[in-house]
DODO-315947 format. One record per atom (N, C-alpha, C): residue number from 0; residue in one letter; chain; atom name; x, y, z. Coordinates in pm, whole numbers, plus 50000, padded with zeros to 5 digits. Layout:
<recs>
  num  residu  chaine  atome      X      Y      Z
  NUM       A       A     CA      X      Y      Z
...
</recs>
This chain:
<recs>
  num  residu  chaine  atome      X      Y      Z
    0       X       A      N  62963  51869  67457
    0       X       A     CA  62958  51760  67358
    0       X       A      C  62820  51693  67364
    1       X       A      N  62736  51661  67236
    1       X       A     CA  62624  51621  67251
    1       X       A      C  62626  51501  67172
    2       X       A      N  62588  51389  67241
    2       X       A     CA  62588  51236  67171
    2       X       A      C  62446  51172  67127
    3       X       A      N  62398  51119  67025
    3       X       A     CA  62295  51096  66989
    3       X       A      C  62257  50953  67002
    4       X       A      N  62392  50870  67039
    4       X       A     CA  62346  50739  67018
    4       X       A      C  62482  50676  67014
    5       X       A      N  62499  50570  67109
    5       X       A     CA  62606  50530  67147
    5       X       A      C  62613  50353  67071
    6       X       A      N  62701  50319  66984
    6       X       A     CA  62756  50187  66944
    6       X       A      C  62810  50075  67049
    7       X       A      N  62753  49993  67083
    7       X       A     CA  62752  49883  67242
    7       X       A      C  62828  49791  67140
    8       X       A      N  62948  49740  67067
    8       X       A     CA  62952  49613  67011
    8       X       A      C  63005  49509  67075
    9       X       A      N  62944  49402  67042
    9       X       A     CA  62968  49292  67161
    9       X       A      C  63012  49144  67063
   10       X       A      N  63119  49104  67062
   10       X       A     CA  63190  49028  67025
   10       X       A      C  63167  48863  67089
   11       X       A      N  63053  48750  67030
   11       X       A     CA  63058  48675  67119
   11       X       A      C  63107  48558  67040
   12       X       A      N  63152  48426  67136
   12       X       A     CA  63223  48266  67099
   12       X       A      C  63171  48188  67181
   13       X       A      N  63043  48129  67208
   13       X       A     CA  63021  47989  67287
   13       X       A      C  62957  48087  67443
   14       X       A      N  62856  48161  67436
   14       X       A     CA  62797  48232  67522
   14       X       A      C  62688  48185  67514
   15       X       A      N  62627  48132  67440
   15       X       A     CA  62474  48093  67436
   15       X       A      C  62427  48085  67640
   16       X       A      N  62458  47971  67695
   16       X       A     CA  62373  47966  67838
   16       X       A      C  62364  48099  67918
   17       X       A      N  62481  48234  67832
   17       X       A     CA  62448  48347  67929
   17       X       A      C  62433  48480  67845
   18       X       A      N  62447  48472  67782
   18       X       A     CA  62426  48587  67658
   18       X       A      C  62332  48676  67716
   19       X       A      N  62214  48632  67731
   19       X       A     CA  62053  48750  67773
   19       X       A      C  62114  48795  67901
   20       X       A      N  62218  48750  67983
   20       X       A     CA  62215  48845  68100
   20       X       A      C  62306  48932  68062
   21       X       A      N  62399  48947  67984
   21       X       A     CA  62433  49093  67979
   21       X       A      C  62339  49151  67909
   22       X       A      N  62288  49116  67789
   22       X       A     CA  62145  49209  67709
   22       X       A      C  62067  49239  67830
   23       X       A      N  62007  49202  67909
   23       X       A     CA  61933  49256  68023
   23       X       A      C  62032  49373  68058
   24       X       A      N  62130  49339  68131
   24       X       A     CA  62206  49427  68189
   24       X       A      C  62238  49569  68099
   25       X       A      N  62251  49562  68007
   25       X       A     CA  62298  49677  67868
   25       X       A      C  62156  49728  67868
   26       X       A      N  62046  49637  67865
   26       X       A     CA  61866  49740  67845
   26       X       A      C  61892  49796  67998
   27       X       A      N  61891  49736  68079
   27       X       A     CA  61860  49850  68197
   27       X       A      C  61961  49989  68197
   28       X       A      N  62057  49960  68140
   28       X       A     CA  62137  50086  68171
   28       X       A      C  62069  50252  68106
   29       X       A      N  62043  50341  68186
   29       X       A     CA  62010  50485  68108
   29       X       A      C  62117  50558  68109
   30       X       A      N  62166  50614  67982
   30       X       A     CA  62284  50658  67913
   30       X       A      C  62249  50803  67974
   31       X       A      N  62341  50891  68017
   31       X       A     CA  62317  51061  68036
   31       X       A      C  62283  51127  67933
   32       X       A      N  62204  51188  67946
   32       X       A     CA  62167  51299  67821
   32       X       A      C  62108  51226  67713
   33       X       A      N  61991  51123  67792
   33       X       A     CA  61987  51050  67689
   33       X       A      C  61991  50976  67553
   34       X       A      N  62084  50933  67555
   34       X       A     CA  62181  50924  67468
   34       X       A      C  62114  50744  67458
   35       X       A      N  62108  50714  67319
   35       X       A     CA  62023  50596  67298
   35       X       A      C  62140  50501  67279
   36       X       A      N  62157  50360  67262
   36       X       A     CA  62177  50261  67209
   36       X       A      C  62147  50181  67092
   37       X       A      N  62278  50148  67054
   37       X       A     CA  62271  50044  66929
   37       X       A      C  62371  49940  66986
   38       X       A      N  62305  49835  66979
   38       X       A     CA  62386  49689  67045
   38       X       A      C  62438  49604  66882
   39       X       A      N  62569  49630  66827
   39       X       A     CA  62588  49523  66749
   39       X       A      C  62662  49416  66782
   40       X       A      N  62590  49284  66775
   40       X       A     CA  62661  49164  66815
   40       X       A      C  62718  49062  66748
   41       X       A      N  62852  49029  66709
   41       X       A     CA  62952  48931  66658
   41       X       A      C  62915  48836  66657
   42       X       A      N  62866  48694  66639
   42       X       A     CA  62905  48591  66697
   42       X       A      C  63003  48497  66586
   43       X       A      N  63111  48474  66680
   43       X       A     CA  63258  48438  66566
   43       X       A      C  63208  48255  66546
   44       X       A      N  63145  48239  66484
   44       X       A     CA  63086  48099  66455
   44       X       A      C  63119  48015  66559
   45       X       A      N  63007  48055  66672
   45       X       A     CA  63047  47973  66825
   45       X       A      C  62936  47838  66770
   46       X       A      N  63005  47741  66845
   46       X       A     CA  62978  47588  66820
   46       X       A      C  62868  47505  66898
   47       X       A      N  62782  47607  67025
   47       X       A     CA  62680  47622  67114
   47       X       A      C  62570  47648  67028
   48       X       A      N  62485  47686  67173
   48       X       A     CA  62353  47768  67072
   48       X       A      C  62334  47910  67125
   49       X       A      N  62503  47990  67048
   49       X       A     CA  62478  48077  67076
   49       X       A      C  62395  48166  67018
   50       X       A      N  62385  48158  66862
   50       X       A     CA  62294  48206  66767
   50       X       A      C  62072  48213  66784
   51       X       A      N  62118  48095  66887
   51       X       A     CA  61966  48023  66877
   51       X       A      C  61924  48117  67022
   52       X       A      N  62015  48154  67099
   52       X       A     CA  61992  48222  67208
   52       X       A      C  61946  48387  67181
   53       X       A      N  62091  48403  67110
   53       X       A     CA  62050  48574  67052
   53       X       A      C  61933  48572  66987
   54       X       A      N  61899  48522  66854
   54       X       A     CA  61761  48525  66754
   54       X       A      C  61663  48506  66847
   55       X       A      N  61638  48398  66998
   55       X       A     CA  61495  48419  67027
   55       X       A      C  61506  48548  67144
   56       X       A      N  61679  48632  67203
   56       X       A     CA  61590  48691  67276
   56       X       A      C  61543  48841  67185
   57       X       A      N  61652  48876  67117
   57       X       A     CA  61590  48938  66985
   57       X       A      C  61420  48910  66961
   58       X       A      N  61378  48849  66933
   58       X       A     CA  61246  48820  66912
   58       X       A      C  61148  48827  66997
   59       X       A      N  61223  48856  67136
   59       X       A     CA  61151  48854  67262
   59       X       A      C  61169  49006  67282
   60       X       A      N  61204  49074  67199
   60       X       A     CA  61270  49255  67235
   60       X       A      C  61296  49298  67145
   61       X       A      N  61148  49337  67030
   61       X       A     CA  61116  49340  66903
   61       X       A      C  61147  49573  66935
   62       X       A      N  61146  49567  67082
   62       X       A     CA  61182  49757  67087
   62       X       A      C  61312  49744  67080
   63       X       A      N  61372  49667  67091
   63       X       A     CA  61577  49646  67136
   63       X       A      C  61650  49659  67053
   64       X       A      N  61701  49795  66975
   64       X       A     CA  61813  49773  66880
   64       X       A      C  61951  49728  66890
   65       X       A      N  61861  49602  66809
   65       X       A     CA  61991  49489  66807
   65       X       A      C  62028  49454  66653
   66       X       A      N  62161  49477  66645
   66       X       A     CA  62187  49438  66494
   66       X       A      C  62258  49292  66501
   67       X       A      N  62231  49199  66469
   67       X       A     CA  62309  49084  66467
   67       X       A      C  62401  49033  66360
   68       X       A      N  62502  49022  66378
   68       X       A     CA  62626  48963  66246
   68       X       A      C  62654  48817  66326
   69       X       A      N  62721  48756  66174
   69       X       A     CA  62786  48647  66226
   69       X       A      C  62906  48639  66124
   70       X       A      N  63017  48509  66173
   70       X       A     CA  63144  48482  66068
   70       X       A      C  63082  48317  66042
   71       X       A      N  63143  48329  65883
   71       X       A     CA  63075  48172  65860
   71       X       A      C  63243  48054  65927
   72       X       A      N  63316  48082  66001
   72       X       A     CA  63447  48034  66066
   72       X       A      C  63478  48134  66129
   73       X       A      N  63561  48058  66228
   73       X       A     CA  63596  48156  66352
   73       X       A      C  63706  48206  66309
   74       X       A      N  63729  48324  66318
   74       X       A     CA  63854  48416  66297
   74       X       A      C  63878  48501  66408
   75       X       A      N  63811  48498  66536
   75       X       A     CA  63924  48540  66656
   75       X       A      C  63832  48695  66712
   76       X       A      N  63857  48706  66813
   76       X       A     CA  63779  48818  66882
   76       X       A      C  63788  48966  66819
   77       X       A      N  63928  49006  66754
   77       X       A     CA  63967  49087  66688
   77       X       A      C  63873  49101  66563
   78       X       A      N  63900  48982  66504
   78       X       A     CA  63825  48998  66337
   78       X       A      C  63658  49018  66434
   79       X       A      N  63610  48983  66519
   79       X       A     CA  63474  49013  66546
   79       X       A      C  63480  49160  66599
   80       X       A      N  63579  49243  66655
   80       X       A     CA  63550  49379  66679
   80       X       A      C  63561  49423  66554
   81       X       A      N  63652  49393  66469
   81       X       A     CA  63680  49458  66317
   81       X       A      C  63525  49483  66247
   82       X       A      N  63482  49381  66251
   82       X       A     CA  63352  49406  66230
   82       X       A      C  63213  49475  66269
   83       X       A      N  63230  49477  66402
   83       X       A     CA  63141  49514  66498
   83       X       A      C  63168  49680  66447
   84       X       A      N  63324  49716  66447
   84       X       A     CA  63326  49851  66432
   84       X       A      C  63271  49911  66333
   85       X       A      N  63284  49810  66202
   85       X       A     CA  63284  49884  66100
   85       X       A      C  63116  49910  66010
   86       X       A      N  63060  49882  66148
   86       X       A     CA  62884  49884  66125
   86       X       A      C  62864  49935  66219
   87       X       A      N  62921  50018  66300
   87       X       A     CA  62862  50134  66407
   87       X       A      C  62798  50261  66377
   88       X       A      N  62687  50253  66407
   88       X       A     CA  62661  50401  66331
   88       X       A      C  62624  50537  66439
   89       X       A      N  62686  50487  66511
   89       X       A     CA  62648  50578  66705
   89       X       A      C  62814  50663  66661
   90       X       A      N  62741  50735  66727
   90       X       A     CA  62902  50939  66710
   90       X       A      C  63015  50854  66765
   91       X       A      N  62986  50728  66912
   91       X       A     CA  63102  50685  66981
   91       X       A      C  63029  50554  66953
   92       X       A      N  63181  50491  67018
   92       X       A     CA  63139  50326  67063
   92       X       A      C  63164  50276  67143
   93       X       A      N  63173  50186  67267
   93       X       A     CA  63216  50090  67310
   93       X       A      C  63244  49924  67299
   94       X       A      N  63316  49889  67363
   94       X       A     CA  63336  49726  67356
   94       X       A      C  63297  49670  67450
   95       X       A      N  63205  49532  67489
   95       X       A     CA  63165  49537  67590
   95       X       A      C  63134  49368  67529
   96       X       A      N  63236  49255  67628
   96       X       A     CA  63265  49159  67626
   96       X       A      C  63096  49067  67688
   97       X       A      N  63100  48979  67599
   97       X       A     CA  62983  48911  67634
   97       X       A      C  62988  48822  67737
   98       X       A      N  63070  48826  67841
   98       X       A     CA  63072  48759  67938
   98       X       A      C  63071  48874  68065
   99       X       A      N  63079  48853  68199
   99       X       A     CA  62975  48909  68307
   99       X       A      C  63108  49001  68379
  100       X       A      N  63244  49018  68343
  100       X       A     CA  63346  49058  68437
  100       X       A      C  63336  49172  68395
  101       X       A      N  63287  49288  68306
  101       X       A     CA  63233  49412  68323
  101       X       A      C  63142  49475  68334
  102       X       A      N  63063  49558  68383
  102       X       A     CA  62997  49618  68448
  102       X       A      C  62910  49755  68354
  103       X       A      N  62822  49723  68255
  103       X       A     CA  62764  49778  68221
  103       X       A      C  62726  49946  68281
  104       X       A      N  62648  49927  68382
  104       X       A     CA  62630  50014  68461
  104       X       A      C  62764  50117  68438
  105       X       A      N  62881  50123  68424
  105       X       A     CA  63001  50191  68421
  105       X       A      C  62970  50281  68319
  106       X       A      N  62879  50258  68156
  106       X       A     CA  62915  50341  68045
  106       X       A      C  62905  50524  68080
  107       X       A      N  62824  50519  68175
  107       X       A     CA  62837  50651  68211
  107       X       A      C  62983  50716  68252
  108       X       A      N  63038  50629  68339
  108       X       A     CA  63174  50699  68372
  108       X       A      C  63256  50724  68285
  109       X       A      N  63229  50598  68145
  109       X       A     CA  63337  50637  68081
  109       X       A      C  63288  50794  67976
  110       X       A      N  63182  50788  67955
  110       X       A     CA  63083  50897  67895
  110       X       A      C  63143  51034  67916
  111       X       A      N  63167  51021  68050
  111       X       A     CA  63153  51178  68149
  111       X       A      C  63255  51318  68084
  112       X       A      N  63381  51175  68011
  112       X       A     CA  63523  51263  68009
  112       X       A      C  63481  51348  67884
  113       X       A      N  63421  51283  67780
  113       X       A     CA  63341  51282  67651
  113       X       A      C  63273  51384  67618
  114       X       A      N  63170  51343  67744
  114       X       A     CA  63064  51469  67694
  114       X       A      C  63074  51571  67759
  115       X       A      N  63207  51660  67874
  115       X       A     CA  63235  51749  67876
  115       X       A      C  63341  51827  67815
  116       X       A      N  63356  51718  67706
  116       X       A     CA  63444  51783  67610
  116       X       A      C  63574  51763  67583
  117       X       A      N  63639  51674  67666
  117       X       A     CA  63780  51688  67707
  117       X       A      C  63834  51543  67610
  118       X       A      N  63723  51447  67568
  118       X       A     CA  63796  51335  67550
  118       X       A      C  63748  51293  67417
  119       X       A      N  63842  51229  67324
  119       X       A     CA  63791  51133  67205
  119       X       A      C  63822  50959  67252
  120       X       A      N  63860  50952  67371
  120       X       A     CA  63885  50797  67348
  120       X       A      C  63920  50774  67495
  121       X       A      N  63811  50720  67528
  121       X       A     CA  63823  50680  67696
  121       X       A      C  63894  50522  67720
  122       X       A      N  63971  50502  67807
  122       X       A     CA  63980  50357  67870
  122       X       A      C  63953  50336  67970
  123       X       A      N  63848  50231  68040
  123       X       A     CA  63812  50162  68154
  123       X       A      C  63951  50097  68214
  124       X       A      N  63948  50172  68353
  124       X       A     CA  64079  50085  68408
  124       X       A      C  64065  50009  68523
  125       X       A      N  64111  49866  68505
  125       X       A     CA  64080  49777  68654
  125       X       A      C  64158  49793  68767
  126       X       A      N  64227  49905  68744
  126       X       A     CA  64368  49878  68859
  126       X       A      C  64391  50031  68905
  127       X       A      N  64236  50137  68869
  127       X       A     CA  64264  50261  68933
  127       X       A      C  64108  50247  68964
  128       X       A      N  64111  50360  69105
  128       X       A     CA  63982  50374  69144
  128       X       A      C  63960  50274  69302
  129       X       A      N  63821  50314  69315
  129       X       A     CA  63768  50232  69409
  129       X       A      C  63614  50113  69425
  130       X       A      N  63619  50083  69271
  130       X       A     CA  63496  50003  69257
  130       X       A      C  63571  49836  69300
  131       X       A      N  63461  49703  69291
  131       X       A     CA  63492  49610  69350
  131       X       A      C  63592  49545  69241
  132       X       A      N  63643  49485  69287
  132       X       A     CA  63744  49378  69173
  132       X       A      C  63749  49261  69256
  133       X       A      N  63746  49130  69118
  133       X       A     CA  63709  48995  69202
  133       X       A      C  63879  48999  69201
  134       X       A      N  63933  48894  69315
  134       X       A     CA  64048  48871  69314
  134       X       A      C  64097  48725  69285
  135       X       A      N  64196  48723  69193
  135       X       A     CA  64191  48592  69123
  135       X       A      C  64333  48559  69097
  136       X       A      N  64417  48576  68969
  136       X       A     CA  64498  48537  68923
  136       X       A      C  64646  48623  68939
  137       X       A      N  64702  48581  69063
  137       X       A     CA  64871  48663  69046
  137       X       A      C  64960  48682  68905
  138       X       A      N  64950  48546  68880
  138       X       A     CA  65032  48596  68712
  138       X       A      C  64997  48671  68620
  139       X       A      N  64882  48642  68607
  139       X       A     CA  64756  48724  68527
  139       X       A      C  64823  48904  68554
  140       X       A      N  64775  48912  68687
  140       X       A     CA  64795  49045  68694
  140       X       A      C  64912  49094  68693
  141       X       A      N  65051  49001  68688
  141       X       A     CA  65181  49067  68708
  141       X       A      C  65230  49099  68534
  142       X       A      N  65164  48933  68442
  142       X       A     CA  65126  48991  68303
  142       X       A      C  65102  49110  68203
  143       X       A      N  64992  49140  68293
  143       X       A     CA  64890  49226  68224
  143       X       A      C  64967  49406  68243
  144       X       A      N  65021  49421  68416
  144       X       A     CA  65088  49530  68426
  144       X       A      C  65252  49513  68336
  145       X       A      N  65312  49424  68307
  145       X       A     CA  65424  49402  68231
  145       X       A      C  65356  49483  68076
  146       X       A      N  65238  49390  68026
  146       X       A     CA  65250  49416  67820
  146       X       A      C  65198  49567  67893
  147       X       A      N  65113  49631  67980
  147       X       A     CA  65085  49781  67991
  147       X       A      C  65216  49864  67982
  148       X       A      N  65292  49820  68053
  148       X       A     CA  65444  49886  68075
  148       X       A      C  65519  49911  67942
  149       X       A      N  65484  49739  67874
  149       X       A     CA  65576  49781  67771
  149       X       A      C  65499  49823  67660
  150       X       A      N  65384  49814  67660
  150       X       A     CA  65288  49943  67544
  150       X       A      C  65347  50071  67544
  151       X       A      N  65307  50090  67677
  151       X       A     CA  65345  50248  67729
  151       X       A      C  65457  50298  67702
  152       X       A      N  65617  50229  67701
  152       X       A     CA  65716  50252  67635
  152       X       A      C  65704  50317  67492
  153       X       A      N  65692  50211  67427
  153       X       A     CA  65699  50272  67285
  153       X       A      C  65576  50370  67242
  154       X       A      N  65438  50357  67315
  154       X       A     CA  65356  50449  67265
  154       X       A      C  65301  50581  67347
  155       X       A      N  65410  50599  67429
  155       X       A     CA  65441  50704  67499
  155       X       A      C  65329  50747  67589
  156       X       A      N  65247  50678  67636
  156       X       A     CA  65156  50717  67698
  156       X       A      C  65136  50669  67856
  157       X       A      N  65088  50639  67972
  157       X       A     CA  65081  50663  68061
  157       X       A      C  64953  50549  68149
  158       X       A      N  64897  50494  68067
  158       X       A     CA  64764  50446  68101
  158       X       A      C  64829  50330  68198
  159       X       A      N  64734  50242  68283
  159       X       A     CA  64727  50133  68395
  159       X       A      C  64708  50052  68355
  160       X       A      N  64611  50003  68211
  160       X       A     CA  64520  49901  68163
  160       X       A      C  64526  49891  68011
  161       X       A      N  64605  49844  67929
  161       X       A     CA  64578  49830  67807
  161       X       A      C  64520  49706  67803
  162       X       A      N  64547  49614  67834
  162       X       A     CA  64459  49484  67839
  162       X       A      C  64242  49518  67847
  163       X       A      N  64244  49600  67882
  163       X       A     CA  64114  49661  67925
  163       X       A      C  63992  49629  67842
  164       X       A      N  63889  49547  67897
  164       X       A     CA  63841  49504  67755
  164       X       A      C  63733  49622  67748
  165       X       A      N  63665  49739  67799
  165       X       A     CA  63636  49867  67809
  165       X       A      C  63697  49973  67745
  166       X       A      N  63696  49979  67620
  166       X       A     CA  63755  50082  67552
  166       X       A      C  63660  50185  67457
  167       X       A      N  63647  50305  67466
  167       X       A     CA  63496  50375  67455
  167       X       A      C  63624  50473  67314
  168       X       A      N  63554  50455  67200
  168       X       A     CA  63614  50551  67100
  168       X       A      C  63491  50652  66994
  169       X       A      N  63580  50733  66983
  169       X       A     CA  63529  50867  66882
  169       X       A      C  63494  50752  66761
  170       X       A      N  63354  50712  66703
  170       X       A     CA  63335  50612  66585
  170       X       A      C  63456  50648  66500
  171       X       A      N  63454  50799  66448
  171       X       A     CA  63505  50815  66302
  171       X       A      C  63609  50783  66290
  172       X       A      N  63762  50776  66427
  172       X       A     CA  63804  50768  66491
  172       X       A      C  63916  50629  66436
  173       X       A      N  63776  50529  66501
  173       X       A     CA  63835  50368  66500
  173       X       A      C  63811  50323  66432
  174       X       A      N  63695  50393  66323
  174       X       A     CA  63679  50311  66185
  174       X       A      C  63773  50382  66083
  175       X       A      N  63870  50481  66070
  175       X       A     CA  63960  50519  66021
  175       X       A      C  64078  50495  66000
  176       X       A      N  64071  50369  66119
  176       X       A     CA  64205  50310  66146
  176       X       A      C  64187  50184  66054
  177       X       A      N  64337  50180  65996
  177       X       A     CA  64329  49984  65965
  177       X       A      C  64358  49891  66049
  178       X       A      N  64299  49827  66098
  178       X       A     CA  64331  49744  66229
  178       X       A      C  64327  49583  66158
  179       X       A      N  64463  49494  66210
  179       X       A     CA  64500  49376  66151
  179       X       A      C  64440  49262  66203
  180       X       A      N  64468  49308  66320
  180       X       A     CA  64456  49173  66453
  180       X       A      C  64374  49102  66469
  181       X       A      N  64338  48991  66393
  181       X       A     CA  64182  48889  66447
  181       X       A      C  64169  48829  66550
  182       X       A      N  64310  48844  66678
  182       X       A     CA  64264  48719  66792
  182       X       A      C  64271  48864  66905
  183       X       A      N  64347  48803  67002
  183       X       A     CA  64370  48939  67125
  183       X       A      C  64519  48994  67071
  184       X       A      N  64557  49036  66961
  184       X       A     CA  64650  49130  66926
  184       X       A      C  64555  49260  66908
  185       X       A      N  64456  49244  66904
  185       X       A     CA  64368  49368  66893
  185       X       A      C  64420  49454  67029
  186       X       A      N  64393  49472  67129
  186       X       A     CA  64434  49545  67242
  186       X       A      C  64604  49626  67235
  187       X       A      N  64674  49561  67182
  187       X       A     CA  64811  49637  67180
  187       X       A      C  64858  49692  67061
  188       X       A      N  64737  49660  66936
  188       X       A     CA  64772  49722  66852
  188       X       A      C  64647  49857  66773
  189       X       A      N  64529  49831  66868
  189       X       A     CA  64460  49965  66859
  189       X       A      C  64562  50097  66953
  190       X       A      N  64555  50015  67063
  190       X       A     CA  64650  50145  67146
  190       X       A      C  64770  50226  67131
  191       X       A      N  64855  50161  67039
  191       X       A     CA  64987  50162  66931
  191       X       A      C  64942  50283  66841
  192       X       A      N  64811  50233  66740
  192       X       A     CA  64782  50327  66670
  192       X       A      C  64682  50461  66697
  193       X       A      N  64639  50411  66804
  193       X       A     CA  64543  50517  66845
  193       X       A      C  64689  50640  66902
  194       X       A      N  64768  50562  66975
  194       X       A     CA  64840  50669  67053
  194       X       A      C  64910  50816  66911
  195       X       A      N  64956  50721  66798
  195       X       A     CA  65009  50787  66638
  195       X       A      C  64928  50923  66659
  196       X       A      N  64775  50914  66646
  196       X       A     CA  64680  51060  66588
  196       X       A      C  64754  51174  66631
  197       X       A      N  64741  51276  66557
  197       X       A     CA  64779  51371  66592
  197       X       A      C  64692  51455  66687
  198       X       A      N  64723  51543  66845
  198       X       A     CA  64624  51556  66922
  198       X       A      C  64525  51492  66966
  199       X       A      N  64489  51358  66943
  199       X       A     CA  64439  51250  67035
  199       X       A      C  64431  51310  67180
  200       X       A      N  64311  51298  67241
  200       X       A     CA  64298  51312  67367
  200       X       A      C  64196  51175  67427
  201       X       A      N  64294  51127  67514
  201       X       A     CA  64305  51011  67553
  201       X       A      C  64279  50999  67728
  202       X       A      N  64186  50963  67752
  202       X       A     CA  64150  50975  67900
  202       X       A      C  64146  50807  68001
  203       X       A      N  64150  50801  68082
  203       X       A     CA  64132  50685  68170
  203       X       A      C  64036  50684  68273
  204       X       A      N  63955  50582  68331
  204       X       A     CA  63881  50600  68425
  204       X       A      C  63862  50498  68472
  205       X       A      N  63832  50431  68582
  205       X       A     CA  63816  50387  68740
  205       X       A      C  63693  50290  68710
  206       X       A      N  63728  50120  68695
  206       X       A     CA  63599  50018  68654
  206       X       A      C  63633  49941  68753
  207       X       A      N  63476  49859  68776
  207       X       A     CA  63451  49729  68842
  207       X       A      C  63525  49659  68730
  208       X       A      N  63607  49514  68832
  208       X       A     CA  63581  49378  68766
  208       X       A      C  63537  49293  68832
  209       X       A      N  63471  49188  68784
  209       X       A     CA  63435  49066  68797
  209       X       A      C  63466  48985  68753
  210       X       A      N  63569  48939  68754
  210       X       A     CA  63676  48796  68645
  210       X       A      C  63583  48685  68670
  211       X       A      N  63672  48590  68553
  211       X       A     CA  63584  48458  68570
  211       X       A      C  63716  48377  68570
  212       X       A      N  63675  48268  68641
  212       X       A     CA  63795  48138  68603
  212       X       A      C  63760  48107  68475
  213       X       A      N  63910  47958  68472
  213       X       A     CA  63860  47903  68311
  213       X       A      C  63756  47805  68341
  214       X       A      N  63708  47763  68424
  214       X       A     CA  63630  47686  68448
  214       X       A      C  63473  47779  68405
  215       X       A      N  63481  47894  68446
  215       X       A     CA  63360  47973  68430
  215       X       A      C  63329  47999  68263
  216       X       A      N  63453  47956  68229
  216       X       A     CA  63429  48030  68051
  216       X       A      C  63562  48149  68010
  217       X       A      N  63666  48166  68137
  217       X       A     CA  63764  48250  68065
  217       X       A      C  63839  48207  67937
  218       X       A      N  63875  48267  67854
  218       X       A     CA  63914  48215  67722
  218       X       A      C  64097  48255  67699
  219       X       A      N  64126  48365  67749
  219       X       A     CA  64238  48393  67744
  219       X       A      C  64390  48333  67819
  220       X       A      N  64468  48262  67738
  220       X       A     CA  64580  48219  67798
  220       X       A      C  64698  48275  67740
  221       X       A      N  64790  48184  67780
  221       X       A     CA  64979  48227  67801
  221       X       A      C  65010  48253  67681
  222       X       A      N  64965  48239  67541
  222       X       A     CA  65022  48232  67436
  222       X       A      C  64976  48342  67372
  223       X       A      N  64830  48382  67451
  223       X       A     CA  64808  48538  67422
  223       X       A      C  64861  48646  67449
  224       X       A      N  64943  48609  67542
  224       X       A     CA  65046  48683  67650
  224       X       A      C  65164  48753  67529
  225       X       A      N  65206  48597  67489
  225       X       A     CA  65341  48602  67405
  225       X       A      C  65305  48704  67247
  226       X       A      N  65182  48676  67217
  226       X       A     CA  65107  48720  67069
  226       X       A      C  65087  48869  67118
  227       X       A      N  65023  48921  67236
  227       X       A     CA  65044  49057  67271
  227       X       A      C  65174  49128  67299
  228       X       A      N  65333  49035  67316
  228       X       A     CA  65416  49094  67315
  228       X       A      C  65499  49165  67176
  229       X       A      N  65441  49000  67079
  229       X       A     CA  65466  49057  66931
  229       X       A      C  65409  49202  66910
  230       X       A      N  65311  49188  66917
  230       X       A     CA  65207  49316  66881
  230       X       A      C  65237  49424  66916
  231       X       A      N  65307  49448  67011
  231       X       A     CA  65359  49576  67080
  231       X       A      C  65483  49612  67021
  232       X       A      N  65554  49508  66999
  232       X       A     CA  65653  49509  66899
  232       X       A      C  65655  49563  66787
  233       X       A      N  65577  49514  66689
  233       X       A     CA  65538  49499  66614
  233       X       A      C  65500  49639  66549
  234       X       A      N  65360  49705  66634
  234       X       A     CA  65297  49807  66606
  234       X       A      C  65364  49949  66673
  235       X       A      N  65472  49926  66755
  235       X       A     CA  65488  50021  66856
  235       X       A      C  65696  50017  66781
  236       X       A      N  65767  49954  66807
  236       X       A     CA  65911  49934  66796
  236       X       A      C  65922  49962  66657
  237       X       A      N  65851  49892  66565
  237       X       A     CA  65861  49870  66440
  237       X       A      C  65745  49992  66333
  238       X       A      N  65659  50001  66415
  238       X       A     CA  65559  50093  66339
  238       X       A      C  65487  50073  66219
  239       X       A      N  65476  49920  66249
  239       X       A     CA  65403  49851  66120
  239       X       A      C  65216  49953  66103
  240       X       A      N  65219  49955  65995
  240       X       A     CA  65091  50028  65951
  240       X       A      C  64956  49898  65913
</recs>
């Protein structure tokens, strides 16, 4: 499998004080087979200066393909991947959260399954493998393995991590799909429909995390919990299109 150029989209809300350190982190990374980058970045009308951050480091990294979008109102992390996807112009893509709990450095692993042929749609998993994981939240994690469990029910598949914010897809793939979800229903209802394709080959692989508290800037709570149970419902029980 030969890749020409890989889609980085990065979905951001109120990142401004840290934004350039993942852009640092995403420029240092060298893709195998060199395989270039396109960074498109969301910002869901964050209320900071997150805009004022991206435009000057953009301007400071006039070699850096960076495409920048924005929403004139916030419509939710989802409606910012919806978008991000649908201006990818790299063979694959990834998702790659503008805050610091994943690990850039990883795109290779997820790459590997890809470009020997075996895979259209990789997932980063926090709960297989042997890289570091910060340790943080019991509920969180008793959560997160529950909506995996009950994804996996109805969409017959097998994975550790649907919550995963590391999800590496075939472009033609995920922009083929109609995807609804503008907040975090996105995660249980790409995986719902991704699992549908016919012959889908679907791989998993072994990530660092680095969580953040809410104090650090985590954004996700209990009611996302309940909105990802709809969703599974929803897209998986019911087979809403």
């Amino acid at each position: 499998m030969t890749i020409n150029k890989l889609s980085i989209i990065i979905p951001v809300f109120n990142e401004g004080p840290t934004i350039h350190l993942i852009l640092d982190k995403i420029k240092e990374v060298e893709l195998a087979g060199n395989i270039k980058k396109e960074l498109i970045i969301v910002n869901d009308f964050s209320t900071d200066n997150t805009k004022e951050s991206i435009m000057a480091y953009i301007a400071g990294h006039p070699d850096y393909n960076i495409q920048y979008f924005e929403h004139e109102e916030n419509k939710g992390k989802g409606a910012a991947l919806h978008t991000g996807i649908s201006k990818a112009t790299g063979e694959y893509l990834v998702i790659q959260d503008a805050d610091l709990e994943y690990d850039p450095n990883e795109y290779n692993d997820l790459l590997k399954p890809i470009l020997l042929g075996f895979a259209d749609v990789v997932y980063g998993s926090r709960f297989i493998g042997g890289n570091p994981h910060r340790v943080l939240f019991y509920w969180h994690s008793i959560g997160n393995k529950f909506l995996t469990s009950l994804s996996n029910m109805f969409s017959n598949l097998n994975i550790t991590d649907m919550e995963t914010c590391y999800k590496m897809f075939k472009t033609d793939i995920i922009q083929g799909i109609k995807l609804k979800e503008n907040r975090f229903g996105f995660e249980p209802e790409v995986t719902a429909k991704i699992s549908r394709i016919p012959k889908i080959r679907i791989y998993e692989v072994g990530i660092s995390y680095y969580g953040r508290t809410y104090e650090e800037g985590k954004k996700i709570g209990w009611k996302d919990g309940f909105r990802a149970i709809y969703c599974i419902l929803k897209y998986g029980l019911f087979r809403s299109k």
